[in-house]
PABAVO-668396 format. One line per 3 residues: number of its first residue (from 0); their letters; for each residue x negated, y, z negated of N, C-alpha, C, O, CB. Coordinates in pm, whole numbers, plus 50000, padded with zeros to 5 digits. Each point is the difference from the previous one (the first is absolute). Glycine has a CB too. Example, Ala and Ser with C-alpha at 12.3 -4.5 7.8 and 13.67 -1.06 7.14 Angstrom:
0> as> 48681 49431 49220 50089 50119 50000 49910 50120 50000 49896 49998 49934 50293 49885 49941 ~ 49846 50222 50197 49918 50119 49994 50077 50109 49927 49949 50111 49983 49933 49826 50232 .
//
This chain:
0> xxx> 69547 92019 89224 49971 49965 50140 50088 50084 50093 50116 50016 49963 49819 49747 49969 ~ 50033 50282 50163 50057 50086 50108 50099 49904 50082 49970 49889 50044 49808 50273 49972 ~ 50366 49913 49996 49998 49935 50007 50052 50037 50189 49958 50102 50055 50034 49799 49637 .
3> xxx> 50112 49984 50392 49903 50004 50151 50129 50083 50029 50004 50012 50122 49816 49732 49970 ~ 50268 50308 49862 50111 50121 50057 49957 50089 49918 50089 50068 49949 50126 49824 50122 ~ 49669 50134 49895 49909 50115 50011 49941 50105 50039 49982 50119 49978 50038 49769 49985 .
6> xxx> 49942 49967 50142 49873 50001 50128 50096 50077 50113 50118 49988 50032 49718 49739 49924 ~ 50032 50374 50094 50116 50066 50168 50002 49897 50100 49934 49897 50008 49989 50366 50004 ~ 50172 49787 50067 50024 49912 50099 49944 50057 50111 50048 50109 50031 50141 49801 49876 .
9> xxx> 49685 50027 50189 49918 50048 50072 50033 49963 50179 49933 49908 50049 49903 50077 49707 ~ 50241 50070 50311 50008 49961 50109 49861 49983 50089 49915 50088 50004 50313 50010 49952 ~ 49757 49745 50133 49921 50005 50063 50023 49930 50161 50071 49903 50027 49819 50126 49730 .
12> xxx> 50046 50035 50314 50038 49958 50142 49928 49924 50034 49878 50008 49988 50200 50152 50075 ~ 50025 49696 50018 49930 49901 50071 49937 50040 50157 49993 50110 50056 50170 49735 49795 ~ 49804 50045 50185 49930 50003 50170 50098 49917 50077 50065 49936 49918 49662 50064 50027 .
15> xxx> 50309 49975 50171 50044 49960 50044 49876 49866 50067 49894 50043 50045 50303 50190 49940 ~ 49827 49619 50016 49871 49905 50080 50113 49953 50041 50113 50048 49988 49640 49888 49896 ~ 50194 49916 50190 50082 49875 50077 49886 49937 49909 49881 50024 49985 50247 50011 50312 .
18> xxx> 50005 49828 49625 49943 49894 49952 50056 49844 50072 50115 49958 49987 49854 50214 49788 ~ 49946 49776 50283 50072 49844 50027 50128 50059 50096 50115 49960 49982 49826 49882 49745 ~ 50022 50267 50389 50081 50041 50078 50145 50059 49941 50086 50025 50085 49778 49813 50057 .
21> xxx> 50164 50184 49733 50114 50096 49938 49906 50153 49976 49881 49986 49973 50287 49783 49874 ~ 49870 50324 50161 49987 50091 49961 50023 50046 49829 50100 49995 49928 49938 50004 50329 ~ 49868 50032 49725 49974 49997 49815 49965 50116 49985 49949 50057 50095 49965 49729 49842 .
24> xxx> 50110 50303 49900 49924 50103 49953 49889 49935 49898 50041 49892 49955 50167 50280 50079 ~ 49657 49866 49915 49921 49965 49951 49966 50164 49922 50031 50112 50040 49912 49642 50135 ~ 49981 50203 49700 49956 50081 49927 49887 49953 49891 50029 49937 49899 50192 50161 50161 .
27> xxx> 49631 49948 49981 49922 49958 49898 50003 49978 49864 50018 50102 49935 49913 49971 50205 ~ 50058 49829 49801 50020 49994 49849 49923 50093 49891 50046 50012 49886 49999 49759 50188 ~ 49829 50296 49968 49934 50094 49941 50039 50088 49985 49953 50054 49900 49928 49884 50145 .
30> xxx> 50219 50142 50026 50050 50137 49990 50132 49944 49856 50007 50078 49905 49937 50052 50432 ~ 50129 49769 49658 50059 49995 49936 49944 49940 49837 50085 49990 49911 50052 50024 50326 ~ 49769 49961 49745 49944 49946 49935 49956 50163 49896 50019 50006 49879 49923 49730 50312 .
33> xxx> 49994 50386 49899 49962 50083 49971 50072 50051 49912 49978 50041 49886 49924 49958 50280 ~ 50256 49987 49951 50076 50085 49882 50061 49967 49880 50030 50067 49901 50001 50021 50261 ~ 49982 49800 49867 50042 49868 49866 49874 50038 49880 50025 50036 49885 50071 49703 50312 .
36> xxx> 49756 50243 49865 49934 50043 49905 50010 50125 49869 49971 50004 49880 49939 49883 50320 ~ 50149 50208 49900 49938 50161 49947 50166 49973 49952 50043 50115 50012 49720 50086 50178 ~ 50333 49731 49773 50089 50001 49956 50164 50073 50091 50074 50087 49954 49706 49889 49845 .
39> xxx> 50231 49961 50320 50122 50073 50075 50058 49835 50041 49946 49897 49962 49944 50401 50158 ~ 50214 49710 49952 50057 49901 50057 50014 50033 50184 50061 50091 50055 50066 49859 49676 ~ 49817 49971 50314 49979 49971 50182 50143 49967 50056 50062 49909 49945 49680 49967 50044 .
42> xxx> 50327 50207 50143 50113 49919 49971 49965 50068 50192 49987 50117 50036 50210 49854 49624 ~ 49801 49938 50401 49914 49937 50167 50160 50094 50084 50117 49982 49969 49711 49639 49984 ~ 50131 50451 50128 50119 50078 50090 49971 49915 50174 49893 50005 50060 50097 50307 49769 .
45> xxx> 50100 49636 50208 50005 49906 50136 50047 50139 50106 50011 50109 49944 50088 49589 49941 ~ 49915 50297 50196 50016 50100 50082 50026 49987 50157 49920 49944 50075 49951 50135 49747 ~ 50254 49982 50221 49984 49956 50190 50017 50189 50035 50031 50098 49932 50153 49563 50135 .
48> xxx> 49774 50315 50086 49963 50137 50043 50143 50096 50018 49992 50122 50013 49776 49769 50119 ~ 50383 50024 49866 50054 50091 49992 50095 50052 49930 50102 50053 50045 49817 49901 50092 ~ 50040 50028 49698 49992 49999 49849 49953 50077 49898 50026 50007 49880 49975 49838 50196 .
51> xxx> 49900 50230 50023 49915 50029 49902 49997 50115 49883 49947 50022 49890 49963 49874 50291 ~ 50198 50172 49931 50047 50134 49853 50148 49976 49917 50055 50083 49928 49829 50133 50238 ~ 50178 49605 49874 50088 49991 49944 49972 49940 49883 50079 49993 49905 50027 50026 50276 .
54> xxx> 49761 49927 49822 49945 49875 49870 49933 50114 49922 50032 50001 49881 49897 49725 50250 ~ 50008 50346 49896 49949 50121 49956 50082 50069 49901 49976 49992 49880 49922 50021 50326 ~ 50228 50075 49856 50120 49963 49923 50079 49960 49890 50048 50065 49907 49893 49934 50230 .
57> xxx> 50064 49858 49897 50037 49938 49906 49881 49983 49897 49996 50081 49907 50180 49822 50246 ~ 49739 50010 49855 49895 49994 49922 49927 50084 49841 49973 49968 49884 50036 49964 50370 ~ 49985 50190 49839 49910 50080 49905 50079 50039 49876 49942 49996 49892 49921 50099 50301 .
60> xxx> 50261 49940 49813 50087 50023 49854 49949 49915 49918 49998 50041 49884 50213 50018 50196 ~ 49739 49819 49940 49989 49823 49960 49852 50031 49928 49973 49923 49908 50168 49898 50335 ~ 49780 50263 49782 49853 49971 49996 49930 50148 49927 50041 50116 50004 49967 49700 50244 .
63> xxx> 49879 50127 49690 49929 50099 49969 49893 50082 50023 49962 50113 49969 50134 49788 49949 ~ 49862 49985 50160 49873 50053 50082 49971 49911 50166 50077 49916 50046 49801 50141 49671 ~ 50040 49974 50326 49974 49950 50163 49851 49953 50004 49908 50081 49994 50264 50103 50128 .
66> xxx> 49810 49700 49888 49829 49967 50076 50027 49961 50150 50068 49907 50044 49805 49971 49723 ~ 50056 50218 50300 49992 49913 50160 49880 49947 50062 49928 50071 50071 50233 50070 49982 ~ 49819 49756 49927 49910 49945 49985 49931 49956 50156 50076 49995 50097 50034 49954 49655 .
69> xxx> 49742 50020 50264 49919 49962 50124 50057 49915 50060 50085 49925 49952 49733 50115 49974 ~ 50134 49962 50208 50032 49863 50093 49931 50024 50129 49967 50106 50053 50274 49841 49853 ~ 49744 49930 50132 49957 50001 50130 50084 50039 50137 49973 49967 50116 49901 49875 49756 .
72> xxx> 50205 50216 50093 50113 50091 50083 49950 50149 50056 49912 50052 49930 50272 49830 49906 ~ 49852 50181 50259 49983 50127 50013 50129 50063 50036 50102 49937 50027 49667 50026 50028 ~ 50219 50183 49943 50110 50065 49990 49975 50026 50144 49892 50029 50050 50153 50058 49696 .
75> xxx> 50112 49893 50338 50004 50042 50124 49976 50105 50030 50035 50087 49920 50073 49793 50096 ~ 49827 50162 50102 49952 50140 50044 50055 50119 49991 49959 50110 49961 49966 49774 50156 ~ 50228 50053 49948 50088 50141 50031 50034 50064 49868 50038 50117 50001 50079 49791 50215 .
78> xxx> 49873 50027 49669 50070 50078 49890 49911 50120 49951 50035 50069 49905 50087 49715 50019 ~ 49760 50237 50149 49905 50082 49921 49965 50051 50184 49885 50034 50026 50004 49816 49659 ~ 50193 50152 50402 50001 50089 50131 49866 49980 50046 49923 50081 50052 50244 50102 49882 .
81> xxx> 49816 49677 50035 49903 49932 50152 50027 49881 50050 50057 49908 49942 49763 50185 49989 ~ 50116 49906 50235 50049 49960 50120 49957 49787 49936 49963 49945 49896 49966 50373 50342 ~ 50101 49646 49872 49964 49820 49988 50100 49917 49908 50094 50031 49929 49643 50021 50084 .
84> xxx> 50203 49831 50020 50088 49885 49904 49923 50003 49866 49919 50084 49961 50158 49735 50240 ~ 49972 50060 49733 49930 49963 49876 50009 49863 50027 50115 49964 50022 49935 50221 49809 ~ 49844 49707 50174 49977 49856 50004 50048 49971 49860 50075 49903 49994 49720 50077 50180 .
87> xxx> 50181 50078 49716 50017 49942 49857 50130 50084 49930 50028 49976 49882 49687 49964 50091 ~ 50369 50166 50111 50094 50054 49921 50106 49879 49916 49993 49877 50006 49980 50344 50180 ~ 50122 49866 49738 50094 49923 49876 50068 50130 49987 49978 50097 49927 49871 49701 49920 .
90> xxx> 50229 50182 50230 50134 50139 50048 50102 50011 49883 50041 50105 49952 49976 49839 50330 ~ 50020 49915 49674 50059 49975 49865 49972 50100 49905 50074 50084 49950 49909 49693 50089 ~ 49859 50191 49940 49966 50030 49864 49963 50217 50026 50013 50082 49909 49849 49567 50011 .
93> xxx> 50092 50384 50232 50009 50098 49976 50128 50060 49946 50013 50060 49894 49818 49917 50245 ~ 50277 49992 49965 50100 50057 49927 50031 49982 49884 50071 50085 49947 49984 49921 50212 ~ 49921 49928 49798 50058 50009 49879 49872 50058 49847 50021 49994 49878 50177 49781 50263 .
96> xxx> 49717 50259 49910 49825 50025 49924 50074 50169 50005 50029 50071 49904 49684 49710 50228 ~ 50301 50245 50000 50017 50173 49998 50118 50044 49971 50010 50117 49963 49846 49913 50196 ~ 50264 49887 49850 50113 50060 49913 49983 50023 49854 50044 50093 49932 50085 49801 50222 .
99> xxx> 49788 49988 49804 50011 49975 49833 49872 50131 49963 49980 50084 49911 50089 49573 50062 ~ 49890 50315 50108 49885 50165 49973 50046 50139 50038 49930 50085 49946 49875 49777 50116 ~ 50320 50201 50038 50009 50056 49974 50142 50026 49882 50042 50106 49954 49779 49901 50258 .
102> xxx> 50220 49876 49767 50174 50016 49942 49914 50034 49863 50045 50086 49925 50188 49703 50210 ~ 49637 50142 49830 49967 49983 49821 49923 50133 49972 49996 50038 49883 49962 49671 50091 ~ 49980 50365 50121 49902 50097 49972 50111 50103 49920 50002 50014 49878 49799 49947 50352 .
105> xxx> 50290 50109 49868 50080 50050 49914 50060 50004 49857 50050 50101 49951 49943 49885 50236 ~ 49997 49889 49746 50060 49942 49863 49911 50001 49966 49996 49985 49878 50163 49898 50127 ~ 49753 50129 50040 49820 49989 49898 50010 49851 49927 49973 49988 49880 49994 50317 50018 .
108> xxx> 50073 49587 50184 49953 49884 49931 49884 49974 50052 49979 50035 50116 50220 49877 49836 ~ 49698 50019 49969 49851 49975 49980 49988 49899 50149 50084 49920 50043 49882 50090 49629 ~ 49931 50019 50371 49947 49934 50170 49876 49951 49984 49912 50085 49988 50195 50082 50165 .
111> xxx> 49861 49727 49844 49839 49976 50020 49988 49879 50142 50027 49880 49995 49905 50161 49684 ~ 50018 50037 50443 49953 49967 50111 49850 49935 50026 49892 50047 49962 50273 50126 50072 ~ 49851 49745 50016 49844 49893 50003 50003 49979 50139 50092 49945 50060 49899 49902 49707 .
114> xxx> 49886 50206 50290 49970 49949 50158 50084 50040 50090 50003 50116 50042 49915 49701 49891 ~ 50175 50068 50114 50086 50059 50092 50129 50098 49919 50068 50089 50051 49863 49685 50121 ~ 50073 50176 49688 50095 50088 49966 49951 50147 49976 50077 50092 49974 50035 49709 49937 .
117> xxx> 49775 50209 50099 49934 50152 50012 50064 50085 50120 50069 50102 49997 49694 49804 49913 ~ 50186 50014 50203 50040 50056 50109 50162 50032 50029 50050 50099 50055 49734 49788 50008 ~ 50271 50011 49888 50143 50045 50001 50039 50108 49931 50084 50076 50047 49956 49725 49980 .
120> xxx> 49903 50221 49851 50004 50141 49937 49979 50098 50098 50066 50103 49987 49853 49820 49805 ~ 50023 50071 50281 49889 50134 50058 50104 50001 50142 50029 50108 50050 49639 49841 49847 ~ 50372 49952 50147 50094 50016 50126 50142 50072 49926 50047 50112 50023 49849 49641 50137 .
123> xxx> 50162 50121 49723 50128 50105 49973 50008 50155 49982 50092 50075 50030 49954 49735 49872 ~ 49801 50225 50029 50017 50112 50026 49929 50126 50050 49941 50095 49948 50165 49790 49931 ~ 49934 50065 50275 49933 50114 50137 49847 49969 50023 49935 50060 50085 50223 50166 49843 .
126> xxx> 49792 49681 49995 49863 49985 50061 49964 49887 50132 50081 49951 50079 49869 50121 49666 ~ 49909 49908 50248 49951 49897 50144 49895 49957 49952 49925 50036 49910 50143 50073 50297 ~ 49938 49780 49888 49892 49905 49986 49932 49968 50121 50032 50014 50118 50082 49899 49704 .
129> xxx> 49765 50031 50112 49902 49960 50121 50023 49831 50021 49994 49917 49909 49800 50292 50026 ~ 50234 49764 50211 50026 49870 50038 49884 49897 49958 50020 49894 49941 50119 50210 50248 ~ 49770 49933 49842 49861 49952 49986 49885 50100 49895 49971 50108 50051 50089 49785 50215 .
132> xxx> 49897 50085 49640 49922 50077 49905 49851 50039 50138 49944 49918 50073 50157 49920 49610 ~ 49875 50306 50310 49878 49979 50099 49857 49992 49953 49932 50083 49940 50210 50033 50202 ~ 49825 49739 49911 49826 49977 49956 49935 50082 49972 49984 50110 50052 49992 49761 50058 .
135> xxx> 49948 50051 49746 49923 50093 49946 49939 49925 49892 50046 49890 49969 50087 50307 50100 ~ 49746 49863 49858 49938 49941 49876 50009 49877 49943 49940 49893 50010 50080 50288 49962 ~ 50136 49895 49919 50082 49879 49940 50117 49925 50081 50089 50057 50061 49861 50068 49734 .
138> xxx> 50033 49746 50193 50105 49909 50040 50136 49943 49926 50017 49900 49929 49781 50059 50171 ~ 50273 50124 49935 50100 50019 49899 50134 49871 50011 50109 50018 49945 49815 50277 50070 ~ 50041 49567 50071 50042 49871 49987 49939 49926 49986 49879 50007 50021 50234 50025 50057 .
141> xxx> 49972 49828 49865 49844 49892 50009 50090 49938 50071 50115 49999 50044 49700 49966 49739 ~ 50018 49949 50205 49997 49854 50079 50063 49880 49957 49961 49926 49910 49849 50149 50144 ~ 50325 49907 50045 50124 49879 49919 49879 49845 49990 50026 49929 49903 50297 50177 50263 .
144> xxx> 49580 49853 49904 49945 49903 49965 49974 49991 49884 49986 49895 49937 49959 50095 50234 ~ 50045 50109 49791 49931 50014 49843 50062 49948 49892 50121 50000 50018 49800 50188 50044 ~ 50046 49766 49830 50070 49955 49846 50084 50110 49951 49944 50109 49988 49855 49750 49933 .
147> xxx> 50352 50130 50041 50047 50143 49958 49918 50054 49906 50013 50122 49983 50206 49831 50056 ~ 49692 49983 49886 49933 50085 49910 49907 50067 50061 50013 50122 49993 50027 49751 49842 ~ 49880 50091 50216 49951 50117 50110 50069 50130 50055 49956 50113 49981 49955 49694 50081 .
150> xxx> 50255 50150 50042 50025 50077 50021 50065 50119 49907 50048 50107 50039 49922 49733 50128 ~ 50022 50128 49750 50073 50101 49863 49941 50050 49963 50035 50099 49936 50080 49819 49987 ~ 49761 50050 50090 49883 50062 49906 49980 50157 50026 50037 50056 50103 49832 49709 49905 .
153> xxx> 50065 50303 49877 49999 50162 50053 49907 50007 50077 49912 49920 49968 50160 50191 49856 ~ 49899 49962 50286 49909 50006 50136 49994 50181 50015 49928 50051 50086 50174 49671 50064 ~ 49972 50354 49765 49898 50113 50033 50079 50107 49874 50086 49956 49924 49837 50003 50404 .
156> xxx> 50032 50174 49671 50042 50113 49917 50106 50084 50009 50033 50019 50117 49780 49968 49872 ~ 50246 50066 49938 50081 50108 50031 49985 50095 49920 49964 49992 49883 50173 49889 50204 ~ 49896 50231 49985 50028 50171 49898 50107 50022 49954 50097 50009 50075 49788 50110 50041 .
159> xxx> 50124 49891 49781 50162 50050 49895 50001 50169 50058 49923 50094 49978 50046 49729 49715 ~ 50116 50170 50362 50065 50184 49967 49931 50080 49904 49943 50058 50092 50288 49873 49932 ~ 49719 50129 49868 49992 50059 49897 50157 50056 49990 50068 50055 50086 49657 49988 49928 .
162> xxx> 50300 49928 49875 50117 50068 49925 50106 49962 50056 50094 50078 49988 49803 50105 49951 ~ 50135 49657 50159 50112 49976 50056 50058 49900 49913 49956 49997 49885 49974 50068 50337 ~ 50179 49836 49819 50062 49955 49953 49929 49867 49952 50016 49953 49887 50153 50189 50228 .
165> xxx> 49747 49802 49984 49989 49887 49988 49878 50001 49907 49989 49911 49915 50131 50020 50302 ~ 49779 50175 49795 49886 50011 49919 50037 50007 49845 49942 49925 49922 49943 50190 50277 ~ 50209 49972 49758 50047 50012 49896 50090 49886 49912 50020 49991 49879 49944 50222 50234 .
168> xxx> 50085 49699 50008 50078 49846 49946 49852 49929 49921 49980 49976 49881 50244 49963 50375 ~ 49683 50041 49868 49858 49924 49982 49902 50097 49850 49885 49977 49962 50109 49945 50383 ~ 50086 50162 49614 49919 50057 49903 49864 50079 50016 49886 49990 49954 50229 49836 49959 .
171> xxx> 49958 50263 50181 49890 50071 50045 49867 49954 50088 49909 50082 50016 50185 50009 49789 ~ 49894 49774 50254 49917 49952 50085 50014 50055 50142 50107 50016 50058 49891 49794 49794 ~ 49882 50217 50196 49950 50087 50097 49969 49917 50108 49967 50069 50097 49950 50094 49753 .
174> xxx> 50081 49695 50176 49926 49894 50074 50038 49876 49977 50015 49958 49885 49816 50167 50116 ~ 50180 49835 50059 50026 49825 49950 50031 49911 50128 50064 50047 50094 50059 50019 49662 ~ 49828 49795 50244 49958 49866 50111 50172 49920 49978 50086 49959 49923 49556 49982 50021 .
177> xxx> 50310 50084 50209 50140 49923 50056 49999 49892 50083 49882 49973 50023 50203 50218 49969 ~ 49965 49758 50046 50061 49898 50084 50057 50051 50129 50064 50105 49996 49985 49777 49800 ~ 49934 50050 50330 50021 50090 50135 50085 49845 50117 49951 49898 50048 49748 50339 49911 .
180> xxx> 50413 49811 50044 50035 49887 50078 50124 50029 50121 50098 49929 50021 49823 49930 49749 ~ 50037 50280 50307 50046 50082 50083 49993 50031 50111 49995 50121 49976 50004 49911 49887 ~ 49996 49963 50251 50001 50054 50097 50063 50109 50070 49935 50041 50096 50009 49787 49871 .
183> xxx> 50159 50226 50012 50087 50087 50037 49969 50076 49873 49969 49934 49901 50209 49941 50263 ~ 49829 50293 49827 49999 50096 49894 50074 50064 50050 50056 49991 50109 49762 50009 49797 ~ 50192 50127 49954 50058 50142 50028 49878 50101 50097 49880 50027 49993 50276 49951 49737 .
186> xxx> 49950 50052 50351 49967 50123 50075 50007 50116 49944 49899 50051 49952 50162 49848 50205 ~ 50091 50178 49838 50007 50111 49912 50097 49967 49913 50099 49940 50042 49828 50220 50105 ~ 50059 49874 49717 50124 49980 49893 50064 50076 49974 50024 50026 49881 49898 49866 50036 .
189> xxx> 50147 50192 50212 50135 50057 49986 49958 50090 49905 49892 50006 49941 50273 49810 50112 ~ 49969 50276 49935 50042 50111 49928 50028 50025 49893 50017 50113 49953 50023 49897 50182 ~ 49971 49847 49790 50104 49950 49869 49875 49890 49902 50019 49949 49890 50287 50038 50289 .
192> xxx> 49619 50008 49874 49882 49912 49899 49867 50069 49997 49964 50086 50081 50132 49681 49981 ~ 49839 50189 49844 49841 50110 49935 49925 49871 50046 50056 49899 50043 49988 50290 49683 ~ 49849 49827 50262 49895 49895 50023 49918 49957 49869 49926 50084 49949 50055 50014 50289 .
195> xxx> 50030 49775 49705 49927 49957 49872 49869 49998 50072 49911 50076 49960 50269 49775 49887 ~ 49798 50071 50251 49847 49932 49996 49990 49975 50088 50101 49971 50065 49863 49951 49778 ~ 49897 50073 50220 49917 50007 50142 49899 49854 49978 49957 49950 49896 50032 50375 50144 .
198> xxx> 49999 49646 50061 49840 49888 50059 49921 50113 50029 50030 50116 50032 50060 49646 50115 ~ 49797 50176 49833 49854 50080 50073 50025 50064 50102 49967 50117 50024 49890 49730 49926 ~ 50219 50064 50135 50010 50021 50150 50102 50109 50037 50018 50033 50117 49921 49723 49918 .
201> xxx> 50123 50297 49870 50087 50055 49955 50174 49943 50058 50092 50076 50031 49684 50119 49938 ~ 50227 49657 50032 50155 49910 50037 50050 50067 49855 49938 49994 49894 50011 49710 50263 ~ 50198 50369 49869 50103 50001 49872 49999 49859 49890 50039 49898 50057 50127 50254 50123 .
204> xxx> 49803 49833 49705 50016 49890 49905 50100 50018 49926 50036 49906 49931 49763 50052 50065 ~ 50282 50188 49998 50109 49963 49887 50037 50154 50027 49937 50102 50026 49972 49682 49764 ~ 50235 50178 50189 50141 50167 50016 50066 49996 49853 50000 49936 49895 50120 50038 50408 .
207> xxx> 49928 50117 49749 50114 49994 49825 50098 50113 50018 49958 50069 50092 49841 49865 49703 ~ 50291 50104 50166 50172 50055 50030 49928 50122 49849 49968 49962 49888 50311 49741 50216 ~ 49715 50429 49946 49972 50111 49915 50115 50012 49919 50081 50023 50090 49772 50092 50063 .
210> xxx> 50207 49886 49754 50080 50057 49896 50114 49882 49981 50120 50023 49986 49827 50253 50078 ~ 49992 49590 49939 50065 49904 49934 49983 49884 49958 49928 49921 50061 50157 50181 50021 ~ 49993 49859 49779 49907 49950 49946 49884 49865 49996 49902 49990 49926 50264 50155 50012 .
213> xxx> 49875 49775 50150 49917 49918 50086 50047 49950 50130 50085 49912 50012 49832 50033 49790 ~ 50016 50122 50307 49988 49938 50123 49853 50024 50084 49964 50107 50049 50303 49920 49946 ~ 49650 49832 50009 49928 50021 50008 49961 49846 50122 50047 49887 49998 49951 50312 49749 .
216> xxx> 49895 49865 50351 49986 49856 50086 49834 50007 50023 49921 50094 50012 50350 49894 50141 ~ 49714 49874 49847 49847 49979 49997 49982 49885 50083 50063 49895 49995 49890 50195 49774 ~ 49919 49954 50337 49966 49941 50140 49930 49849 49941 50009 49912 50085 49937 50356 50080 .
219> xxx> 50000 49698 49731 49974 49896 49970 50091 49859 49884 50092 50042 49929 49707 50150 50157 ~ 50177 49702 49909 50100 49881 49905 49957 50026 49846 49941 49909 49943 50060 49869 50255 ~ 50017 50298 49757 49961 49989 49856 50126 49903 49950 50057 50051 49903 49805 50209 50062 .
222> xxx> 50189 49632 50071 50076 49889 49876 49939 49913 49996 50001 49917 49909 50195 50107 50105 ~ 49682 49978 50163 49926 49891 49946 49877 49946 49890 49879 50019 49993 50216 50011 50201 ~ 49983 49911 49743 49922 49973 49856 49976 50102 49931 49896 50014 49936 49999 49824 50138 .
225> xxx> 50233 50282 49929 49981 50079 49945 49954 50003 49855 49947 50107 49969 50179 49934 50202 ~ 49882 49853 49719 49996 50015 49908 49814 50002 49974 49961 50044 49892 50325 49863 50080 ~ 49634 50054 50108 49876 50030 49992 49937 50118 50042 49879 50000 49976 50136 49802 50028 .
228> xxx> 50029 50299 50052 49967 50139 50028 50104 50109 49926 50123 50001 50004 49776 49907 50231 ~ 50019 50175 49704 50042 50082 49871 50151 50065 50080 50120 49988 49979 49585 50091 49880 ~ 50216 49991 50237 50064 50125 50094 50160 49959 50096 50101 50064 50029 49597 50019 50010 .
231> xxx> 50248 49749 49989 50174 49939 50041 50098 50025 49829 50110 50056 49991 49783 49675 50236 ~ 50036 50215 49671 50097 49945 49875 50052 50157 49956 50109 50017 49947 49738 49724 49944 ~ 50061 50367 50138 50093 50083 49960 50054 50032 50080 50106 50031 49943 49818 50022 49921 .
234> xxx> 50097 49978 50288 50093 50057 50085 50131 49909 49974 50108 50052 49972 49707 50044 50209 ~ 50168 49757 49832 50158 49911 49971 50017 50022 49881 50096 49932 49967 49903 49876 50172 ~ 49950 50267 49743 50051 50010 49855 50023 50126 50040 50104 50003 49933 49782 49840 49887 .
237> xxx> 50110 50278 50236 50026 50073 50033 50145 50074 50074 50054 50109 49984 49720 49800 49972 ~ 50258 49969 50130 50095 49953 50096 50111 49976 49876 50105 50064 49993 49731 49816 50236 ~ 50132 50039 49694 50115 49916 49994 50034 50130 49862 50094 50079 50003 49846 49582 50102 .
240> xxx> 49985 50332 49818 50034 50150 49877 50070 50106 50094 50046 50098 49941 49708 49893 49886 ~ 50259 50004 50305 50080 50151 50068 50152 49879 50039 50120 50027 49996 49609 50202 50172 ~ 50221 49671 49857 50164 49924 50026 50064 50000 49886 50122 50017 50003 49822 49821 50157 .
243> xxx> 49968 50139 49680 50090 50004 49913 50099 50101 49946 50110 49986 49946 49738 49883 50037 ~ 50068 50254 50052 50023 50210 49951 50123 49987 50163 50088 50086 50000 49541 50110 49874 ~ 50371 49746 50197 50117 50032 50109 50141 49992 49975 50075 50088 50042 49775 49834 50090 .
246> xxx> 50196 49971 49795 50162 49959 49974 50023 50158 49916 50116 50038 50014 49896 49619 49947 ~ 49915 50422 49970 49978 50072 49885 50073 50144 50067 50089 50071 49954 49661 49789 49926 ~ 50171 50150 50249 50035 50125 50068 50101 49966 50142 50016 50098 50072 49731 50015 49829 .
249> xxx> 50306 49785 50134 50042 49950 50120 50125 50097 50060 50116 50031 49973 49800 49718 49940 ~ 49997 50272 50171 50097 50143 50106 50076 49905 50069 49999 50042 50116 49822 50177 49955 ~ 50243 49679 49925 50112 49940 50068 50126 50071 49947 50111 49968 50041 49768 49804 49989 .
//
């Protein structure tokens, strides 16, 4: 039996809510569940805004890999050099999302970005985003009335890269149905990331870090229920086989 000081230790970032008028961090149980599944250990990073490259810091010596996981948060404007507020920012968690992304890229410890943690990829490094995705075809959020199984459900297609990172994780698959629960996208992805995969409409679906050995972010939730879609079970078996090969080579 495997045994659990084995298992990598997977840093993951909370959200900042208000519960019962205290201020709380929260973190979906699916993302941790994922990684528990595919065999890593979840270990939840709390975060205040003016911290964020000191927890960063400290932290990562500690860890083997990084999930930054979705939320109903957005990344404030100015960090990606546009104008306005943010009604839904979590200043906390940016800072501390883009230190740990850019302090870990360097060490080449393994990154797997979901949703908003996509975008934080793509801001830490030199890219932009679109505040609002602009209308079109596909509807790339749902409808919160809806049953989460509904909203999880896959609602449209994507294009694999040929010969990129993520196509080649998925075993050479060229296409594959996703799940869309977004409003805000990538604009341009910077200087420092390739592009896995496109929508019809052509919205960015997935980046990835050229010449290492996993960093990779994808615009849709593949933990949810990941274990019933082929293409989530191998990317988190994927993930976590690069957290294990990390302690192995660790540029600390």
């Amino acid at each position: 039996m495997e045994r659990i000081m084995d298992r990598p230790l997977i840093g993951v970032l909370t959200c900042r809510t208000e519960k019962d008028g205290h201020s709380a961090f929260v973190l979906h149980q699916k993302y941790l569940d994922a990684i528990m599944d595919a065999g890593g250990v979840p270990v939840a990073l709390p975060h205040r805004p003016d911290l964020g490259d000191a927890i960063a810091r400290r932290t990562l010596p500690l860890l083997d890999g990084l999930l930054l996981p979705g939320s109903p948060s957005n990344i404030e404007p100015w960090r990606y050099a546009e104008s306005g507020e943010e009604a839904l920012a979590d200043p906390g968690r940016d800072a501390l999302a883009l230190a740990l992304i850019r302090q870990a890229l360097p060490l080449h410890m393994p990154l797997l970005a979901i949703c908003r943690g996509m975008q934080e990829l793509v801001v830490a490094t030199g890219g932009t985003l679109h505040r609002a995705l602009p209308a079109g075809a596909i509807r790339h959020y749902a409808d919160d009335a809806r049953p989460l199984a509904d909203q999880y459900a896959p609602t449209h297609a994507i294009r694999l890269t040929a010969g990129g990172r993520l196509s080649q994780l998925l075993r050479g698959a060229t296409a594959i149905e996703v799940n869309s629960l977004h409003k805000q996208g990538v604009r341009h992805p910077g200087p420092l990331l390739q592009v896995e995969a496109t929508a019809p409409d052509g919205v960015i679906e997935a980046v990835a870090v050229p010449d290492h050995p996993f960093a990779i972010g994808v615009q849709w939730h593949p933990e949810w229920r990941y274990q019933h879609a082929e293409a989530s079970t191998q990317l988190f078996g994927a993930f976590i086989h690069a957290c294990h090969q990390y302690p192995k080579e660790k540029r600390l």
